[in-house]
C-alpha positions in Angstrom: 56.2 94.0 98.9 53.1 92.3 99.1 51.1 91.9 95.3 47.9 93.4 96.2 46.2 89.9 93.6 47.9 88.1 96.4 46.1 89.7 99.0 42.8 89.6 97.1 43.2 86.0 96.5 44.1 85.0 99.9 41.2 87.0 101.2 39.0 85.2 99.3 39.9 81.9 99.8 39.8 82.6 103.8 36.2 83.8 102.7 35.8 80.6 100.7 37.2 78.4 103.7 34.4 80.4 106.6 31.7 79.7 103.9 31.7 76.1 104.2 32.0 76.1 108.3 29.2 75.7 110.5 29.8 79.3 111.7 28.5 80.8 108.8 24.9 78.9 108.8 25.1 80.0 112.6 25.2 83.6 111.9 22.6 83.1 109.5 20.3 81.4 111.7 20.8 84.1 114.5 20.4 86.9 111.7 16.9 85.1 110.7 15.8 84.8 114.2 17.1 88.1 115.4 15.4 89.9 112.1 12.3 87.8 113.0 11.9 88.9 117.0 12.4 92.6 115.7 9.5 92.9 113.1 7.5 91.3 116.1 8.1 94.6 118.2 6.3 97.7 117.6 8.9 99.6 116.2 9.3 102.3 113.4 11.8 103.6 111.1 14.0 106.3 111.7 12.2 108.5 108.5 9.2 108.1 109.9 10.6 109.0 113.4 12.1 112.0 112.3 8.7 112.7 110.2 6.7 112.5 113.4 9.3 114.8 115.2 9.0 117.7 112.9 5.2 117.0 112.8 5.0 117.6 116.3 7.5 120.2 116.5 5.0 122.4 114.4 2.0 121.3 116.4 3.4 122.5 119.3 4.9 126.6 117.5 1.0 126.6 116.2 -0.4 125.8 119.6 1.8 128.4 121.3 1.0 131.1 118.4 -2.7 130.3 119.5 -3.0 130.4 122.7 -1.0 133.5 122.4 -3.5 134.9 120.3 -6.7 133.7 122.7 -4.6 135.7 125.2 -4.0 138.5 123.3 -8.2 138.5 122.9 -9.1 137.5 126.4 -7.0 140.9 127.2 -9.2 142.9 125.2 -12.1 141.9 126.3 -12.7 142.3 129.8 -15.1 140.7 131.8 
C-alpha cells in the first residue's frame, strides 16, 4: 500500500517542480489581466443581485395590491 506521507510528499514536490515553470507566472498573468478586464465591466455581485431581485419582487405584489385597491374605488364611485 501506498504511505499516504508518500503521497503528500510527492504531491508537493510536483507542486514545488510547476512553481518554478514558466506556466505558473503564465497563469498568474492571465488571472491579473482577466481579474483586471472584469472590474472594467459593469457588473454586480450575486448578493446584491439577489438583493435587487427581492426588492423588486415586492415592488411589483405592492403595485398589484394598489392598483387593485384604485379599482376596487373606481368601482364605487361611478361616473
Amino acid at each position: 500500500m501506498l504511505d499516504a506521507k508518500f503521497l503528500e510528499d510527492i504531491s508537493a514536490r510536483i507542486s514545488a517542480l510547476i512553481a518554478k515553470t514558466p506556466a505558473a507566472d503564465l497563469e498568474k498573468n492571465l488571472r491579473a489581466l482577466l481579474t483586471a478586464q472584469l472590474a472594467k465591466l459593469d457588473l454586480v455581485t450575486r448578493e446584491e443581485f439577489d438583493i435587487q431581485k427581492e426588492l423588486l419582487a415586492r415592488a411589483q405584489a405592492r403595485l398589484a395590491e394598489l392598483e387593485a385597491k384604485l379599482a376596487a374605488l373606481e368601482g364605487q364611485n361611478p361616473k
